[in-house]
N, C-alpha and C positions, 0 to 999 in steps of 0.2 A: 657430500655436495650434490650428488645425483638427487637425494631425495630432497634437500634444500630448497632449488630450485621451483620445484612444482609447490610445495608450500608456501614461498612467497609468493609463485604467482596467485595463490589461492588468494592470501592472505590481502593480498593487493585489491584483486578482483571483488574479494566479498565487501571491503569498505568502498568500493566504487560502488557495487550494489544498493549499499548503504545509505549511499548518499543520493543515487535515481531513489531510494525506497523513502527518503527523509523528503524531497519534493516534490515527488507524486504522489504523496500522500498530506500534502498538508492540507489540502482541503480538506481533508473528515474532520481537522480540529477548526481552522479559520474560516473556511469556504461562507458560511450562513453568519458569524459575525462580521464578514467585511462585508458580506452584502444587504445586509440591514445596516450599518453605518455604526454596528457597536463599537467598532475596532477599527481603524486607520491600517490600509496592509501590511507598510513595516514594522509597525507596531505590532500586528497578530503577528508575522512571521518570528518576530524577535522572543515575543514570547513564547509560543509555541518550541520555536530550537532551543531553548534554555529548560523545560520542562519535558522535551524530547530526553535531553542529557540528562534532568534531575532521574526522570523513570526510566531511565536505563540500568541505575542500580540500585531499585528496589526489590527488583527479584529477579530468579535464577532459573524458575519455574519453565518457561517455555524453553529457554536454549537449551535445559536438560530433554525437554522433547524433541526439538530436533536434531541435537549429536544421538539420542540412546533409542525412539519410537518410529524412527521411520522407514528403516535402512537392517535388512537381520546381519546375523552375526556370522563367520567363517568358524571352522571350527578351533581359531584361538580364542574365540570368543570378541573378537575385533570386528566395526562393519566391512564386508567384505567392499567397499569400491577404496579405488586410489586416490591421493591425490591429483592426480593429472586428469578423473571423472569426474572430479569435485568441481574440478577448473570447470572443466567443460558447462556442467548445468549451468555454474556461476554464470557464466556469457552466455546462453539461455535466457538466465532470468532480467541480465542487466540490457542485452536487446530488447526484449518483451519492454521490458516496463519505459523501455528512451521510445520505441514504435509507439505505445498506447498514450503516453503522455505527447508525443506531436500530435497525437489526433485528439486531444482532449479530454479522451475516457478514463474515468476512474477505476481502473481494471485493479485486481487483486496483487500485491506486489510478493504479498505471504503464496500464495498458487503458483505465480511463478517463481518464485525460490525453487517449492517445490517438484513443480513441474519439470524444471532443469535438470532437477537434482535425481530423480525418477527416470528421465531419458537418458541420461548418462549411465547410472546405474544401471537399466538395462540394457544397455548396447553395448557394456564394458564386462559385466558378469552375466546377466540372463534374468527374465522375469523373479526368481527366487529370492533375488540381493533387495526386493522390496518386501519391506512387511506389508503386505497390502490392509490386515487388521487394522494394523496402526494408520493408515491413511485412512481408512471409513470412518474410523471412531471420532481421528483427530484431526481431522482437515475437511473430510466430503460433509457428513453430518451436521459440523458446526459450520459450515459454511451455508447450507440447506434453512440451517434452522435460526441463524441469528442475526439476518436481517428482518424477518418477519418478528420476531422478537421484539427487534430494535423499531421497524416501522410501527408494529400495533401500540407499541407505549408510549412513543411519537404522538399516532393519533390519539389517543385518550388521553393524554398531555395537554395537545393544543386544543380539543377539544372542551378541556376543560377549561383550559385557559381563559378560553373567548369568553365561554358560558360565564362563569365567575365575573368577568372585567368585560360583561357588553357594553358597560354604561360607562366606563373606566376608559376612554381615552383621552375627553378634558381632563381627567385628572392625574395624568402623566404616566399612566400603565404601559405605554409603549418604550417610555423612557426607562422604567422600573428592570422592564424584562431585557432591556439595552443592557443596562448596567449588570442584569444576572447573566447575559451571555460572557461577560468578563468571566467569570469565575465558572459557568459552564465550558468554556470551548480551552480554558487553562484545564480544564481536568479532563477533556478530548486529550488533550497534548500529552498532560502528563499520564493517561493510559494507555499513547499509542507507545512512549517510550517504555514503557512496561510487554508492551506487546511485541513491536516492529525490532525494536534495537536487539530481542533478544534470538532475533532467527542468527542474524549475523554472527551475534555471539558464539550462534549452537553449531553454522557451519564452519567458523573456526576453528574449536573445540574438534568439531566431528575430523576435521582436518588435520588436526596435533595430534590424537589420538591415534588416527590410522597411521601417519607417518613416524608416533613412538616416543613423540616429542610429551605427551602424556596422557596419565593411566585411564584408564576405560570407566565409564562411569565418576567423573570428578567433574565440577562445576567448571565454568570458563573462569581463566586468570584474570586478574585482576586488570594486566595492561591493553587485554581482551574486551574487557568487559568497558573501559575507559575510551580506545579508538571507535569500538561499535556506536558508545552515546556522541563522542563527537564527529564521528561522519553523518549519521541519524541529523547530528542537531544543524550541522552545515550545511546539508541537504534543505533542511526546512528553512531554516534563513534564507535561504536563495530563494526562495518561494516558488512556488508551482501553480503558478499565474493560469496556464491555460485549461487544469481539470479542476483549478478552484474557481474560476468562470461557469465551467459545466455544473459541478456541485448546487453554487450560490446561485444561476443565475438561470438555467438554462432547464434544469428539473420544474421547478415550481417556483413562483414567485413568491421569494421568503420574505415572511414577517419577522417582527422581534419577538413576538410572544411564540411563532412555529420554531425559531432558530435555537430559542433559550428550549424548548422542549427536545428539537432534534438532537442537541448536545447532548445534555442530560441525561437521554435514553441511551446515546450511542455510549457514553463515558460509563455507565454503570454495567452494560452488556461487554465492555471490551476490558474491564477494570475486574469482575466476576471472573472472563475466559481467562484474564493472564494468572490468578489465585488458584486455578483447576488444572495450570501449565496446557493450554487449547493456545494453536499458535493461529488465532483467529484475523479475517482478514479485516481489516480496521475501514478498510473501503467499503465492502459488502454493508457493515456495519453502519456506518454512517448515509450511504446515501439510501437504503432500508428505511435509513431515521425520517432524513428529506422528505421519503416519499410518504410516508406517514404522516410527518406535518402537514405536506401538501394536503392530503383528504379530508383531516381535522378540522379543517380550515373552513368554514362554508364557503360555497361560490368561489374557492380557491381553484386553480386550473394545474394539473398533473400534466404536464407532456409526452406521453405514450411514448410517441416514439423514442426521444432523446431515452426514458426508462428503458425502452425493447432494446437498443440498442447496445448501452451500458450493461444490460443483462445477458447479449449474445456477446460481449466481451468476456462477460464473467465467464461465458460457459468452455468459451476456447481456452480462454487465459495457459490453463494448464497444460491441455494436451498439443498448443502453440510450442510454449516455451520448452513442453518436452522433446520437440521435436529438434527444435535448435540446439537445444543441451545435447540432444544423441549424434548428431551428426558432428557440433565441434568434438564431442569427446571420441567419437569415432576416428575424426581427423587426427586429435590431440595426441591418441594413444596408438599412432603409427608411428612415430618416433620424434625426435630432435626437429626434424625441419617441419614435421605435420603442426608440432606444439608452438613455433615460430608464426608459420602461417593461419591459423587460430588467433593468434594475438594481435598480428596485420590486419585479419580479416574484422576481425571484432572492433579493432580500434578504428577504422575507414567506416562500419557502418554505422558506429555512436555517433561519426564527428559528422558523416550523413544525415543521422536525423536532428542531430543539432541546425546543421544547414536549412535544413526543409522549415523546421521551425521559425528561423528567422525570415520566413518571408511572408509570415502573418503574425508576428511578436505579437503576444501578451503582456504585459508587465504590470504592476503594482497600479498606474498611471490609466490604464483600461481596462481594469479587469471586471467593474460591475458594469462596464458600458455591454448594451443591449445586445445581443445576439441570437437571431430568430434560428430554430429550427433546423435540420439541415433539407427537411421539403420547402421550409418557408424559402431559403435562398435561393433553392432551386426554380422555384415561382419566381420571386423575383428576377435572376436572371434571366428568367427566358420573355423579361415585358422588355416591349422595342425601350432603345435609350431615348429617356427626356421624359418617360412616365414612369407617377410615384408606385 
């Protein structure tokens, strides 16, 4: 019963994770079809979480990386953190990502898993309990390299696009690459559940394993591998209106012909990582793609800033969420009432940033409406009232 306890709450936590990862991430698959008009929102959303869940058991590949590559071994050969560290990152990562989505940024939801996971582990056993290898190889590196990846093929996409169909708009080319964003941003979805659902999987798993419940190096069960696609796909039906605004609207002004390439690029770069087990960030990925189409584009306009800033997200993301993970698992792992208070604390500041949200809602109903800048508001704000 003692070890019970912290497993569930793991087990708990990691499909809440799941399900902030399932809606702050649905802009890398729908973001640039709802905002070209390929796709009606509920409609991307619904397909999108149905394609979440389909790719959630097509492979096994990544949750093997993150129960067996990230974390070294004690000398039973087990990862050395607990369950009740495991907790800890978890509410790390699932603050980070409810913070980053009130603010609209499409931050990495895979960094902060890890990032969590990382601050807990060192606060709980000491620098050592990280394979630090395994994070260069398999986190920092591909993180580094595969949004430029994904934005260069982006650009030489849409670039080509244009080139080929200049003359090709009375002849319904806009409509054409409308209808391929259908079958491109369905194969976003169904590679991020390939990707995203399988972290969950792995800190479950990594979870069972330490607590005994099963053997070291074995793939996640099957009832494992079933709750990760359906919180993953619950998440994404609920739609995450406010960083699929940022993605679609607020990057670059998306075409059909740049949207049907940004997919495209982002679905075979994240579809590639999850076949190599790379538990790649599916955001990096995608708005990489964005910003790629955006340059392909002639006389297209790239928003620097809204890009700089999305980028200074990216760069904390980690060493944010590590820092929340070390201090709940700090708190966690002083005893019964520390682990109580952890759960209190966590749960007041989710249903805080849910609050904060609701006082500028996004929903399905405004998400491609206009939204300048955050210097453009600032400008505005500060013109006396009753001038445009």
């Amino acid at each position: 019963m003692e070890i019970f306890i912290p497993v569930l709450l793991v087990v708990i936590t990691a499909v809440i994770f799941d399900f902030t990862n399932g809606f702050h991430d649905t802009a890398n698959a729908m973001a640039t079809s709802v905002a070209t008009g390929a796709l009606k929102p509920r409609v991307a959303v619904l397909i999108s979480a149905t394609l979440n869940l389909v790719g959630a058991f097509l492979s096994t590949a990544v949750a093997k990386t993150v129960s067996d590559g990230i974390l070294t071994e004690n000398d039973a050969g087990l990862p050395s953190v607990t369950p009740i560290m495991i907790f800890g990152g978890l509410v790390g990562s699932v603050l980070w990502n409810l913070a980053t989505w009130w603010r609209g940024l499409p931050s990495s939801s895979t960094h902060a898993l890890f990032g969590g996971l990382i601050g807990a582990a060192i606060i709980g056993v000491g620098f050592d309990a990280v394979n630090w290898a395994g994070v260069v190889s398999k986190i920092i590196l591909p993180a580094l390299i595969s949004p430029f990846i994904a934005g260069f093929v982006a650009l030489t996409a849409t670039y080509l696009a244009y080139r080929i169909t200049s003359m090709a708009k009375a002849r319904g080319a806009d409509s054409g690459f409308r209808h391929g964003q259908t079958v491109s941003a369905s194969l976003v979805s169904l590679a991020h559940g390939t990707n995203d659902a399988q972290k969950t999987m792995g800190i479950i798993t990594l979870t069972l394993i330490v607590a005994g419940y099963q053997t070291a190096g074995t793939a996640p069960q099957f009832w494992v591998i079933l709750i990760s696609g359906l919180a993953i796909g619950a998440g994404t039906y609920a739609g995450g209106w406010r960083i699929m605004r940022t993605v679609g609207k607020r990057i670059t002004d998306v075409q059909a012909p740049q949207g049907f390439a940004a997919e495209t690029s982002s679905a075979s770069t994240i579809l590639v990582s999850s076949t190599l087990g790379f538990p790649l960030s599916t955001t990096q990925v995608t708005s990489g793609a964005v910003v790629g189409a955006g340059l392909g584009r002639r006389l297209a306009g790239v928003h620097w800033g809204v890009v700089g800033r999305i980028a200074i997200a990216w760069i904390i993301t980690l060493p944010a969420a590590a820092l929340v993970g070390a201090l709940a698992a700090l708190l966690a792992t002083a005893g019964p009432i520390g682990l109580a208070l952890v759960v209190v604390l966590a749960l007041v500041a989710g249903l805080g940033f849910v609050a904060l949200s609701r006082r500028n809602p996004v929903t399905r109903s405004n998400v491609n409406d206009e939204e300048p800048p955050q210097a453009d508001r600032t400008t505005d704000a500060a013109q006396p009232a009753g001038k445009a």
